[in-house]
Steps between C-alpha positions, in 0.01 A plus 500: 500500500641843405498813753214631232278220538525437898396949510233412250331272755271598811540386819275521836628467862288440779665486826254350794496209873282256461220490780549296836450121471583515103712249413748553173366187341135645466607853398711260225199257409231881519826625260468228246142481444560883440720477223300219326178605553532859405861694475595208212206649326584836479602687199875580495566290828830336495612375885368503856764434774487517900833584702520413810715798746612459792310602804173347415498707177342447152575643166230437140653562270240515114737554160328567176568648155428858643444729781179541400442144425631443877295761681191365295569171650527563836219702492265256390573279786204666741143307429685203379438176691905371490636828562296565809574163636841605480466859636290361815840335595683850522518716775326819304651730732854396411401528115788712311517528126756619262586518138820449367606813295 
């Protein structure tokens, strides 16, 4: 991939703690049915990944074609089933996003 191509793309950062009692293998198995159910079918989608921090910390991390193409994405996660399965796993109060410039 050439420095042109890796600018061209659009990223999304969302920096959260997952509520008490949440183990990492459900926010995992919530993340997967995500991806499959709905972020897979999204124009100009290209990658979903989950870091794990230290310090009980979480990064999301959504690439696709475009900026625009990203923020679309993210933002169609409210109403939708798999993405609020997901969310209800977060601690909403701890909820930071970013995009990469």
């Amino acid at each position: 991939m050439t420095h042109q191509e890796s600018v061209e793309k659009g990223f999304e950062i969302g920096h959260f703690r997952l509520k008490p009692g949440t183990t990492e293998s459900a926010l995992m198995a919530a993340c997967k049915q995500m991806e499959v159910k709905h972020l897979q079918q999204q124009e100009g989608f290209i990658s979903h990944q989950l870091v794990r921090l230290d310090d009980g910390l979480y990064l999301d991390l959504v690439v696709a074609l475009s900026r625009s193409a990203a923020e679309r994405i993210c933002g169609s996660w409210i109403g939708q089933p798999e993405c609020e399965a997901f969310l209800a796993l977060i601690e909403a109060e701890s909820i930071q996003f970013g995009t990469m410039l």
